[in-house]
N, C-alpha and C positions, 0 to 999 in steps of 0.2 A: 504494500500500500504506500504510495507517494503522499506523504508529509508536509504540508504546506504552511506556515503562517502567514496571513494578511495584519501587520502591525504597522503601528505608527501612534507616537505617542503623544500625539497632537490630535487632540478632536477635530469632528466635523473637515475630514478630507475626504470624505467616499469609501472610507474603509467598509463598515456594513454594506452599502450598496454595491461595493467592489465584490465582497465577498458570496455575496445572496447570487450574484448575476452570472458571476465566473462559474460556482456551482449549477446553475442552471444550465449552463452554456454546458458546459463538460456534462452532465445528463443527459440533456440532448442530444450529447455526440455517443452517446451508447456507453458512457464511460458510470460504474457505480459509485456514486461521491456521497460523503458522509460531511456533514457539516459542523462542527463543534463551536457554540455558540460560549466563547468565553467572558463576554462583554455582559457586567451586572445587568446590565439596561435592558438585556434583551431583545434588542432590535430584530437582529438577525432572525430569532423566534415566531415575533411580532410580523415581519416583512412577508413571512413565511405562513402567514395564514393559522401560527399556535396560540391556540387559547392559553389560559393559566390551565385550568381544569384540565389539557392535557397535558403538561409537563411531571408528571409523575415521578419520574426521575430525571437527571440535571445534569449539566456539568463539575457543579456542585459538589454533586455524590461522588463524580466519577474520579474529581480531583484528589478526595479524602479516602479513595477505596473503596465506597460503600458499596458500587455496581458497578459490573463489567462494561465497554462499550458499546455491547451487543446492546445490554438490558437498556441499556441508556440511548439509545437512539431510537428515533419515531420517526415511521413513514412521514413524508409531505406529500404536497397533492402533486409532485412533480416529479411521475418516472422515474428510479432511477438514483432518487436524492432522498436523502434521510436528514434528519438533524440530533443533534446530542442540544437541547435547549437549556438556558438561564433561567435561573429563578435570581428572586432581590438575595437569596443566601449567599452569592456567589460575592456578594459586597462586603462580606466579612471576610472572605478567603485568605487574604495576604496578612490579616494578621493570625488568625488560626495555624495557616504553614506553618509558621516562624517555630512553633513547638515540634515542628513533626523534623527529625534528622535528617532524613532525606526529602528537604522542604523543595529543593528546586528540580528533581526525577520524577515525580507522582505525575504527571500525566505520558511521562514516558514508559513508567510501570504500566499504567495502563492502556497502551498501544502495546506494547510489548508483549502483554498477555490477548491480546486480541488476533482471533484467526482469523484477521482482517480479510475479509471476502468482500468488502470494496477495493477500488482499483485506487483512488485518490483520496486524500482526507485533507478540507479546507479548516481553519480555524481562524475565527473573527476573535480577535483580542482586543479587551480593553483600551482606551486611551491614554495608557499609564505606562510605567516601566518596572513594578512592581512581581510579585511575587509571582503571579498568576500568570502575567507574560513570559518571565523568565521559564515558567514550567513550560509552555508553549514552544517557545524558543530550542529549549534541550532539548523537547519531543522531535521536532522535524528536521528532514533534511536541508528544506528550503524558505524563503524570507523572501516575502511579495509586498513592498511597501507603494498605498496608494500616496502620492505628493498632490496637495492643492497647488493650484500655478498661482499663489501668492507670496510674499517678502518672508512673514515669519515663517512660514514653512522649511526654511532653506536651513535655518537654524535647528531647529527638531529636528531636521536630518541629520546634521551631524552628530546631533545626543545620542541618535539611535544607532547608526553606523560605530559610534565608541562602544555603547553596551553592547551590540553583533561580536566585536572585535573579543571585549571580554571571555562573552559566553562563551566562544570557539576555544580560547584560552584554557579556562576554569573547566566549563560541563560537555562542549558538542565539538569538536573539533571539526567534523563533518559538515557545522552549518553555514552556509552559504547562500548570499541575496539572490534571488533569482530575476530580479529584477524589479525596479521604479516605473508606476504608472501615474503620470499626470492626470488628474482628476478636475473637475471642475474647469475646462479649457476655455474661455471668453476670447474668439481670438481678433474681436473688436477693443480688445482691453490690449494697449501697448505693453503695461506690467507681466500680465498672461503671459506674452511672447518674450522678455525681456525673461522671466524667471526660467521657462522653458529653457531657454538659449545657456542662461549659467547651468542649470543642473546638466544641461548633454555634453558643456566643456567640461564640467566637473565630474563628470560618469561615465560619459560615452556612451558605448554600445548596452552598459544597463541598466540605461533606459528605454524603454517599449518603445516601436515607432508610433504604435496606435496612443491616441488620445483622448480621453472621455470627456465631452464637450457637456457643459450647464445645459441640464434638456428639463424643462416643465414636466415631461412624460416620467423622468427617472426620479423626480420626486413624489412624483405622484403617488407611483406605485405601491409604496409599500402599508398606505393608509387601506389599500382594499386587499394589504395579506396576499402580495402575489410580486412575486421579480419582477422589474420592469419588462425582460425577455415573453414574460408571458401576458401582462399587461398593455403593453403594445411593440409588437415584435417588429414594428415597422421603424418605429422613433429614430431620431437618429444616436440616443443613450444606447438604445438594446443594439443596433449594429456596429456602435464601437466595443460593446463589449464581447458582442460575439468573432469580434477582428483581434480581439485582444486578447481573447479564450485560444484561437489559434497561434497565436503569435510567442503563446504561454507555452502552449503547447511544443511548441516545437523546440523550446529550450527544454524540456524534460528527459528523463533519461529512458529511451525504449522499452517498455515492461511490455508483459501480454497481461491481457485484460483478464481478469478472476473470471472464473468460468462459471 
């Protein structure tokens, strides 16, 4: 199972709706994706069409041991894609860890004990850098961070690129960015292009060429509990991020698909 985190520790850049839509996208392509909703807020959950009444079990639990990620993941209304959902418990997490000795492995214990018979595992993380991400972090092989094309943004990147550097040090040595997607594109805004231009002298090639442009549609969507992809699959949101789902794609490493 291919390991993903979508992090970024700056709110409000597209991270949730990066991550609801890329999993849609990868369902739709026949691929099994599990979605691990780390974010106390529960977005991801919410976008997804989950009531409270069915989050039975949590990320929560899954972080603490209590249930496997089998038990912990519920169908969604979308082929293919499951989710591991948020409850408000998961807002106490990072200070609970702190007692547990192996406070930054626990959601790697649990991937590790899973007969992962999905092919991909996405994980929307909080807008922190805290305990919860870091567990995140150590689980996967790979780091999807979405960038707003605004000033502060450029600085949260580099907080985050130092803690990546850590972790690889200290817990995952394996872990590596897979790439920067610019989110929110306005390309009538001079700044827009102006911030785009530094992060691709600053990164180059990882950064995605695709772009997720400010669409009405891609906010829409998540108020009627459904991806923007499925919401309206025409927008010009859902076909960058279906360009982008490929795009992703093809930096990944060849697996065959769980049968």
């Amino acid at each position: 199972m291919i390991r993903i985190a979508v992090a970024n520790q700056k709110g409000g850049v597209g991270k949730t709706t990066t991550a609801i839509n890329l999993a849609t996208a990868f369902a739709a392509s026949g691929w099994r994706c599990v979605l691990v909703d780390l974010d106390p807020q529960g977005n991801a959950s919410t976008g997804l069409g989950l009531q409270q009444a069915q989050r039975v079990h949590s990320s929560y639990d899954l972080l603490l041991g209590d249930v496997s990620l089998e038990d912990a993941a519920i169908p969604t209304l979308i082929p293919n894609l499951d989710i591991v959902p948020a409850t408000v418990d998961l807002s106490g997490a990072d200070i609970e860890l702190v007692e547990y000795e192996d406070r930054t492995g626990r959601l790697k214990a649990a991937f590790d004990k899973s007969d992962a018979h999905w092919d991909i595992c996405l994980i929307d993380c909080p807008p922190s850098l805290g305990l919860t991400t870091v567990n995140a972090l150590v689980a996967v092989e790979s780091l999807l961070v979405p960038l707003q094309c605004e000033f502060f943004a450029l600085e949260g990147l580099s907080q985050l690129l130092q803690t990546v550097e850590r972790i690889k040090g200290r817990f995952n040595p394996a872990l590596s960015i897979l790439g920067v997607a610019l989110t929110m594109y306005d390309k009538r805004n001079r700044l827009t292009e102006q911030v785009a231009d530094d992060v691709r002298s600053c990164l180059g090639d990882l950064v995605f060429e695709t772009v997720i442009p400010r669409n009405v549609r891609l906010s829409e969507a998540p108020s009627h509990g459904l991806p923007a992809l499925v919401y309206d699959h025409r927008c010009a949101g859902s076909e960058a991020y279906m360009k982008l789902a490929r795009e992703l794609i093809g930096r990944l490493p060849v697996r065959e698909l769980a049968a």
